[in-house]
N, C-alpha and C positions, 0 to 999 in steps of 0.2 A: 373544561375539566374543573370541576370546582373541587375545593380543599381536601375532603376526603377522600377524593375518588383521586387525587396527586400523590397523599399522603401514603394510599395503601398503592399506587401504582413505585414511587421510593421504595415501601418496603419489600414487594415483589422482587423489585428488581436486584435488590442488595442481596436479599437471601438466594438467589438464584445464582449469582453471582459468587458466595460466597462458597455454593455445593460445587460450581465448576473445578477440575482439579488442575485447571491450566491458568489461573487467576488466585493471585495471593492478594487477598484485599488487606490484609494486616502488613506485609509488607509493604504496598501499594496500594493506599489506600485513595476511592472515587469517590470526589463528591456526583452529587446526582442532585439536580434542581430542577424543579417547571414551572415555566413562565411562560406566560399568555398563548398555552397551549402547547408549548414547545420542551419536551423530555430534554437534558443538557447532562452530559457526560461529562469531567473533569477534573483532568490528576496527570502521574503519569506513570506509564505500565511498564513490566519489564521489559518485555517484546514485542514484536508486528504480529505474534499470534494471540498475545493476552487481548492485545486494543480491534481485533479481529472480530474476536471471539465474543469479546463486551460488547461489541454495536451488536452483533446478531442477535444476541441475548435480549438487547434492549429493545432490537425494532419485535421483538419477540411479545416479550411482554408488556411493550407500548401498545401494542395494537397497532390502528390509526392514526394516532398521535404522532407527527414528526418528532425525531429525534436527532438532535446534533452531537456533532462528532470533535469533541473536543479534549482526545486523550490525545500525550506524547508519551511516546518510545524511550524510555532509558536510555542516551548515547554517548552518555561520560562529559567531561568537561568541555565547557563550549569555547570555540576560538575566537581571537579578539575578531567583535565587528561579521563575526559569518566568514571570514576570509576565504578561510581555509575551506568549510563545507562549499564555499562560492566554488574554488577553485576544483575541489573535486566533481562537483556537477559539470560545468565548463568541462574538464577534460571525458568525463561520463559520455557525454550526448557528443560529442566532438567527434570524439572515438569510434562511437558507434554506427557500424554501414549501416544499417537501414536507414538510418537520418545522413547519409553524406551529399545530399541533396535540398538540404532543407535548411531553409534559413536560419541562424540559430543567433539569438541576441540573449542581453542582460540587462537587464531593470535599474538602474542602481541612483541613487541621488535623484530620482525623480526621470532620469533621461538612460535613453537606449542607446546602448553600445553594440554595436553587430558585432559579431564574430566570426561570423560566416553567411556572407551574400546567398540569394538564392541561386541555386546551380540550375533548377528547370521552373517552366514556368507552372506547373502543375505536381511541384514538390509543394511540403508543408513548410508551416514557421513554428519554432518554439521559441518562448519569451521566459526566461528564468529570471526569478525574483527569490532572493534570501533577505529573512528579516526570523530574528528570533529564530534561529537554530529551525525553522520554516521553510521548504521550499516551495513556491507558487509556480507554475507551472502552466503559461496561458500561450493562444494561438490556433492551429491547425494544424491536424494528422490525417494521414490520406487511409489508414483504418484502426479499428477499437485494438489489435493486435499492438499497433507504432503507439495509441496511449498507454494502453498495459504497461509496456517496455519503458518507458519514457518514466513511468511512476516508479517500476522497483529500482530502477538506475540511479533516481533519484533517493528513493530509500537506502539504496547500496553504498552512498558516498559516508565519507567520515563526516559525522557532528548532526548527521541529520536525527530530528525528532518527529519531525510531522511533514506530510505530503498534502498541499492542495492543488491537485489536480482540475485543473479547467482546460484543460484541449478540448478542443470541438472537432468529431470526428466529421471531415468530407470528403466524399458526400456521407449521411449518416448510414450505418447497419444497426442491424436490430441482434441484440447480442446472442449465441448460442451455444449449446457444451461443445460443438467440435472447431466454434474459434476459439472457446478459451482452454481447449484441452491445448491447440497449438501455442496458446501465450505464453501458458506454462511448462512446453518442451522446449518452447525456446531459451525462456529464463534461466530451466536448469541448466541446459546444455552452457550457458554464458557464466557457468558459475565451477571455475578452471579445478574445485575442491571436490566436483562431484563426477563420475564418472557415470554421463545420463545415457551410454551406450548401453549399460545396465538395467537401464527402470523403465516402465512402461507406466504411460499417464493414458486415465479414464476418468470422462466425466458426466456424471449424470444431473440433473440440477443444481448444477453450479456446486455440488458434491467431486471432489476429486480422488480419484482412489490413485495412490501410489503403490505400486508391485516391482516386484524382480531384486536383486541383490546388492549389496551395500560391502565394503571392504570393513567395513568400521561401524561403531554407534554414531561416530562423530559425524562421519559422511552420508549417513540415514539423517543425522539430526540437522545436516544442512539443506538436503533434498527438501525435506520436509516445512524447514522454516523460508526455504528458496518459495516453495508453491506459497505457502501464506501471504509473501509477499504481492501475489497478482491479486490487483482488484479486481474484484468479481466473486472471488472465491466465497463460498459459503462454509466449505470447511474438508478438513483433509482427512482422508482414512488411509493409515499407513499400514501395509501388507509388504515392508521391503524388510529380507532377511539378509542377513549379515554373514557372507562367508566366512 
C-alpha cells in the first residue's frame, strides 16, 4: 500500500466511523495507522459494541488489507497488578458447567498454577493469563460454542478491557448461523438481568436478529449488548419490544 493509497484508506475510515451513530470519535477518540501493510486500530471505546462495530467498519473499508485489533473497552479503574480482574476470571470459568471438566490453570510470573486438574481425558484446558487489564486466554475447547463462552465470561468479569482469545477448537468445525445462533441463547440466558424465556434469537450471516419482549429499556439494552458480546457476531438487529 504506498502513501496515498494509506492516507486516503485513514481518511475513509475516520469519516465512516464518524457517520456511525453507535461510535463517538470526539469523546473516544481512534488513532488509525499502517504499517507494512497492516491497517492498526488504537484508543479506547466506550463498549464491546463501539470496538465491534470499528473492526467491521475497518475490515470494511480495508478491503484486503489485514487489519489489527487494537481497541479497549472502557472499564473504570484498574486494580493493583490485575488481581482483582485475575480473580474474577478464576471464579468465571471455575463456576462455569460446561468447563467442570477441563483443566483450568493461570499464567502468572512466567509459571503455571493449576486450579483444577483434568477431570476426563477428552476434556479441554484453558490457560488464563492477565497482564494490563488483558485477558489472554490460550489452550483447548472441545467446540467454537465452549470458545464463545469462555471469551464473553471473560469480558463479563470486573476490570476487564480486552480479550485475546487463542483456544484452539478440537477437533476443529467450520463456523455456522445455527452454532452461533446457540452461543448467543446461551450467553443470554447466563445473563440473571435478562429474562431470555422472552426473546427469540435468528441468525442469518453472522447477522442476529433479536425479537420478542423486554420488561424494560434497560433489560432490552442488556439483551442486546449480551449478544455483542459473542465473537462472531457481525452485528445485531433489535426487534425486542418493551412491555
Amino acid at each position: 500500500m504506498n502513501e496515498n493509497s494509506a492516507a486516503h484508506t485513514a481518511r475513509s475510515l475516520t469519516a465512516a466511523l464518524e457517520q456511525e451513530p453507535r461510535f463517538n470519535l470526539h469523546r473516544f477518540p481512534i488513532h488509525i495507522s499502517l504499517s507494512d501493510g497492516v491497517v492498526s486500530l488504537e484508543g479506547t471505546v466506550e463498549d464491546i459494541i463501539a470496538k465491534r462495530v470499528a473492526m467491521t467498519i475497518a475490515h470494511r473499508i480495508a478491503g484486503n488489507v489485514p487489519v489489527r485489533d487494537r481497541l479497549r473497552v472502557e472499564a473504570g479503574p484498574r486494580s493493583h497488578e490485575d488481581g482483582t480482574l485475575r480473580d474474577h476470571v478464576i471464579k468465571s470459568l471455575l463456576g462455569e458447567p460446561v468447563f467442570s471438566k477441563y483443566r483450568i490453570q493461570v499464567l502468572r510470573n512466567g509459571s503455571h498454577e493449576t486450579l483444577r486438574e483434568l477431570q476426563s481425558e477428552d476434556a479441554g484446558d484453558i490457560v488464563i493469563q492477565i497482564r494490563d487489564a488483558t485477558v489472554t486466554l490460550e489452550g483447548r475447547v472441545g467446540s467454537l460454542t465452549h470458545r464463545r463462552l469462555a471469551e464473553v465470561l471473560a469480558w463479563w468479569s470486573a476490570g476487564c478491557e480486552d480479550v485475546d482469545n487463542r483456544l484452539r477448537v478440537v477437533p476443529p468445525e467450520q463456523e455456522n448461523d445455527g452454532e452461533l445462533s446457540d452461543a448467543v441463547r446461551i450467553v443470554i440466558e447466563k445473563d440473571p438481568l435478562v429474562q431470555a424465556g422472552q426473546l427469540a434469537v435468528s441468525v442469518r450471516g453472522k447477522i442476529v436478529t433479536l425479537s420478542g419482549y423486554a420488561a424494560s429499556k434497560e433489560e432490552q439494552r442488556l439483551a442486546v449488548l449480551d449478544t455483542w458480546y459473542v465473537p462472531g457476531v457481525r452485528d445485531v438487529i433489535d426487534r425486542i419490544q418493551i412491555t
